[in-house]
N, C-alpha and C positions, 0 to 999 in steps of 0.2 A: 692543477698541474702535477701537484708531489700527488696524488692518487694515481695518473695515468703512467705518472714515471714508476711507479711500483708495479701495475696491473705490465706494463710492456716487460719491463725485467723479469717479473713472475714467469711470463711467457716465454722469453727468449731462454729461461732454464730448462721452462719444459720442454723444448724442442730441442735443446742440448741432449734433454736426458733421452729424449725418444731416439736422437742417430743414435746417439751410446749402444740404446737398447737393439737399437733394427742392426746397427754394427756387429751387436758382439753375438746377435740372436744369428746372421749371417757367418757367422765363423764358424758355428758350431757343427754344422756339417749335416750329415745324412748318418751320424754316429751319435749325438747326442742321447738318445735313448738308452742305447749299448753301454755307453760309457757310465751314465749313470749306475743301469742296471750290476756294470761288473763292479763299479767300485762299494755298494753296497754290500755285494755278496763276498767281497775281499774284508768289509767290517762289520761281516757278522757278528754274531755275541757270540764271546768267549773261543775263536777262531782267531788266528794271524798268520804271518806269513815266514814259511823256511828260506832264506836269502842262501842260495848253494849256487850262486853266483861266482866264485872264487875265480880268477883268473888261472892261468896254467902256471905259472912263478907262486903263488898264494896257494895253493892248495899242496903244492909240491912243498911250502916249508912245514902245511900240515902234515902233510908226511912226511917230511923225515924227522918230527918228532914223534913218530912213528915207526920208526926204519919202513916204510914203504916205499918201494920205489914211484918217482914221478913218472909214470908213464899213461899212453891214451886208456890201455887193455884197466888198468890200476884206478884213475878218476871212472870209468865208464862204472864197474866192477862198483865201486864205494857211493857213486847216484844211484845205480838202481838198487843199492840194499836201502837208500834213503826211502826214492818212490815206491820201492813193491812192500814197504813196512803196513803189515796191515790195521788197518784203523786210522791209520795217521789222518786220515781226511775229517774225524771227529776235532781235532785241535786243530789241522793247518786248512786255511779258505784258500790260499795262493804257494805257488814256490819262482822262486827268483832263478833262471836261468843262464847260464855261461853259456856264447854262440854256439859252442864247441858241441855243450851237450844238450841244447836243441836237436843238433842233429842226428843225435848218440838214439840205441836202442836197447833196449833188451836183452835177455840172449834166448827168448820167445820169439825177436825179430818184431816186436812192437815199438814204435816211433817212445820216446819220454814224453813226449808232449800229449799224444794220446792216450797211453797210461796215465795221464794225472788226470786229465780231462773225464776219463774214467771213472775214476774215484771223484769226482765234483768239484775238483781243486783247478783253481783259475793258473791259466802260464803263462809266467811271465819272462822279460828278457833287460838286462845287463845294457845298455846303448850307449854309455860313453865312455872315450877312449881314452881315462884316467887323466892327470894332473897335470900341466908343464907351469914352470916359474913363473910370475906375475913378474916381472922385470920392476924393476925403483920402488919398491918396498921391501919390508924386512920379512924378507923369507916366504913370503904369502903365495896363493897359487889360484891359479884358474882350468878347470875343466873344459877337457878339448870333446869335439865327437860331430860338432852340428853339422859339417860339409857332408852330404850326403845323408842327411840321417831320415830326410823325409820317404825316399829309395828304402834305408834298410827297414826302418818302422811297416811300409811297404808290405817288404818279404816276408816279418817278422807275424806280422799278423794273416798273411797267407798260413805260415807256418804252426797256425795255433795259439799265436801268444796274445793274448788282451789286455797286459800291462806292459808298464816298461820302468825301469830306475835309472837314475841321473843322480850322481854323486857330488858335490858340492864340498870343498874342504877349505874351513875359516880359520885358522889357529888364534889364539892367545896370546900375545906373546909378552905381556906386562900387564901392570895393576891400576895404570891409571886411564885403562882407555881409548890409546892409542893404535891398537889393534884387537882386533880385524880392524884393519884400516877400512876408510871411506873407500876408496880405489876397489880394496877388495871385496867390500860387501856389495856394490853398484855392479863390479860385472860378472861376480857368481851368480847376482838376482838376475841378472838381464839376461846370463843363460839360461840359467834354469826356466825362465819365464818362456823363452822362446821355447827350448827343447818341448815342454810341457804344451804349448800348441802346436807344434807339430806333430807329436803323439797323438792330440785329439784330432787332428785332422786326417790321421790315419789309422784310426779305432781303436788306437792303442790309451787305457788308463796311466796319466803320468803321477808316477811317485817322485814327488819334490821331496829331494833330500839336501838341505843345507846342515852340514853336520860342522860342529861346535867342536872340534877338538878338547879334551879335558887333557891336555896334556901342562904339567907344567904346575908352577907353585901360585895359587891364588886360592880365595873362599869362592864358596856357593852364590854369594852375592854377587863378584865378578861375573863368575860364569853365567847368573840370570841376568845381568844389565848387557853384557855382548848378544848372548843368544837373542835376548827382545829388541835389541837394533839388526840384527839381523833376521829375523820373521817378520821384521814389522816391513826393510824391503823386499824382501821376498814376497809381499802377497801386494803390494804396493806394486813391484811387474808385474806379477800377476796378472791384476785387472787391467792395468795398459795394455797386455799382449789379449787382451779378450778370453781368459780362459775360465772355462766353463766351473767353477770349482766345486762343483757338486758332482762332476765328474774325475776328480783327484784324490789324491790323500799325502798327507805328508808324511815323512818321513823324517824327524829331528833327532837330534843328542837328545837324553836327560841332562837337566840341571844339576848340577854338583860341584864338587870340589875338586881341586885340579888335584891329578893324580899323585903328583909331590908334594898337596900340600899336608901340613901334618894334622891339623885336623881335617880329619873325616867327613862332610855331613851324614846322617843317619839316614833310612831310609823314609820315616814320615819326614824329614828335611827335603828331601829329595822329591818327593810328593807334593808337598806343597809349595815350594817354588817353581815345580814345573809346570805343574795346574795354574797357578800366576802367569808367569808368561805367555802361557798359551792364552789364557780368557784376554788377556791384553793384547792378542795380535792374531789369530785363526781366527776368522771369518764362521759363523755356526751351520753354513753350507759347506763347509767341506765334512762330509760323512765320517772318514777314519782317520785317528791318525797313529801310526805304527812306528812305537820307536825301535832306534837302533838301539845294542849292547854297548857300544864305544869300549869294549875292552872288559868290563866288569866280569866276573866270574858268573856262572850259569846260576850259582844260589840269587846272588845278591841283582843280578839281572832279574828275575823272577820276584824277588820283594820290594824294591824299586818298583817295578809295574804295578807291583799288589798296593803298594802306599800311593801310586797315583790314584787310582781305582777307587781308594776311598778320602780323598783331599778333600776339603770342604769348599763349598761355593759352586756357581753351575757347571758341569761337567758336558754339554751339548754332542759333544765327536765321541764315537767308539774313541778307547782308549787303549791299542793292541799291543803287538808284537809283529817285530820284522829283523830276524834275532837269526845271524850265521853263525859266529862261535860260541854264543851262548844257548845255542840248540845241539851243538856236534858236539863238542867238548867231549863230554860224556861216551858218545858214540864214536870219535875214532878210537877214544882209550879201547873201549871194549872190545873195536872187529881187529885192529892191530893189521890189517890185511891177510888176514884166515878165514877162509872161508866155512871153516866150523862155529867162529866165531859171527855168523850176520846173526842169529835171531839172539842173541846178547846186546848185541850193536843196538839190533831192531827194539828191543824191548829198552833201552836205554834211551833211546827217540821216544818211545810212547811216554816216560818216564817224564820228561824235559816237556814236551808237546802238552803234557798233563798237567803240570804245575803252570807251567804259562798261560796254557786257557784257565785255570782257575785264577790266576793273576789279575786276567785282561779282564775280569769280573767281581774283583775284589773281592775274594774266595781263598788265597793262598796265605795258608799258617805256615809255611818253610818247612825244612827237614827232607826234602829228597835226596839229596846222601851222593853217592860216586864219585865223581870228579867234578861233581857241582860248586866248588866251594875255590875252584886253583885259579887264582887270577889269570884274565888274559889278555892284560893291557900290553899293549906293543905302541912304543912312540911313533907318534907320525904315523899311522898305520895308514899303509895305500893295499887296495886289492882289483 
């Protein structure tokens, strides 16, 4: 009898695992190939992606650390000194998009989107409509966007675009634990989980970005035990919402030190607790995974990646870049909005572009110089 009650059990799993499988093989769409294919070529080796995503308030305080004025003619003007930089498609496989300048052109009168597609660089698009309050917690928040987003993913991939990002913000807000609260780790995962199959369902590659705020006085330590309770939900929805993770990439914090606190971690610190958390909770089906800067200066952004790149123990995902101010930095110093100044601008992108593909391959000895070195942490940073 205890034989057949094992031999019926054994069964009743495998037929568990085969809906699972015919379920989530049925989700995957008439896209699943595509998606694969684009998110491989998003983590090529030593390739990552320009996040020029900035909303219109966000890119206007880059300028006017600048004296540039915030205007449409001013953002148009400073993307395409970005996209028509030549070579850039040797360092960048993707660039991250603002709706705005999806639609933006040239002053050839060629679409941005087709201009990068040009150069072999995948486009991508910006889809959710920033943060409001998480109500009865301390201070936390949740990202808004999903009504309608299946429509705009829609458009978006009419449009050219084969990725998309989805912003996630967790804070810290003490040392023992208490936040990211439960509340807010459950239903940043359960959006992101959803956004991310709606993308696949409309050809669009989704960048899951649950980003770890470093803001605030704690160790390395803290910030690797919050971050691994939050990947570990994150891919946890994941797989409940059926998504195909070989057709994703993530997009996290590094691990570090909170940016008040007084000790520092180094960047082989940094390296290897963030190689830890990862082997602890990403899946080896997902292809890339491309962090954010969180605020660090362009140097220490670039040696940070170069110390994941060589962490010990198995390293399975491309290990990239998806780096906005730590890619520009350098390059609004230089254009100032002169336009005698773009191929200064230009050459200071190849500059950044260059150390960071040598990063994303554990290749970068430091020392690119400019304005690589100026911190650009901003609290609470929203864009």
């Amino acid at each position: 009898n205890t034989y057949m009650q094992n031999n019926y059990i054994y069964l009743l799993l495998f037929y568990l695992y085969l809906i699972k499988f015919t379920i989530a093989n049925m989700s995957l769409g008439p896209y699943a190939a595509e998606l694969i294919q684009t998110a491989k070529q998003i983590a090529s080796t030593g390739k990552g992606i320009l996040a020029a995503d900035e909303s219109t308030g966000t890119i206007g305080n880059r300028f006017k650390s600048i004296d540039v004025e915030n205007v449409e003619t001013n953002r148009r003007k400073y993307r395409q000194l970005l996209f028509e930089t030549d070579g850039v498609e040797k360092y960048i496989s993707g660039v991250i998009l603002y709706e705005e300048t999806l639609n933006q052109k040239n002053d050839a009168g060629v679409n941005f989107a087709d201009l990068l597609r040009s150069k072999g660089i995948v486009v991508g698009i910006k889809v959710d409509k920033g943060v409001q309050p998480l109500f009865g917690t301390n201070g936390e928040c949740v990202t808004q966007g999903i009504d309608g987003l299946g429509e705009r993913c829609a458009q978006y991939y009419k449009q050219g675009a084969r990725f998309a990002k989805w912003r996630a913000v967790l804070h810290i807000k003490d040392t023992i634990g208490a936040t990211p609260s439960n509340v807010a780790i459950q239903e940043n995962a359960l959006t992101l989980a959803r956004y991310a199959s709606i993308c696949q369902a409309n050809g669009l590659v989704p960048i899951v970005e649950p980003e770890v705020l470093m803001d605030g006085d704690f160790s390395i330590e803290v910030a690797a035990a919050m971050t691994e309770r939050v990947l570990a939900a994150v891919y946890k929805a994941l797989s409940d919402h059926h998504v195909m993770l070989e057709g994703t990439l993530l997009k996290p914090n590094m691990v570090r030190s909170g940016a008040d606190a007084k000790v520092q971690a180094t960047a082989a610190e940094i390296g290897l607790a963030t190689v830890r958390v990862l082997q602890h909770t990403v899946p080896c089906a997902v292809p890339g995974i491309t962090f954010l800067s969180g605020g660090m200066s362009e140097e220490d952004a670039s040696l940070a990646l170069n110390a994941i790149n060589n962490a010990p123990g198995p390293r399975p995902w491309a290990l990239t870049f998806s780096y906005g101010r730590a890619l520009q930095q350098s390059v609004l110093k230089a254009w100032r909005g002169d336009d005698n100044n773009v191929k200064a601008a230009q050459t200071a992108l190849l500059v950044r572009g260059k150390a960071n593909s040598e990063a994303a391959q554990g290749k970068y000895s430091g020392g690119s110089g400019g304005a690589a070195s100026e911190s650009l942490h901003v609290k609470g940073y929203v864009y």
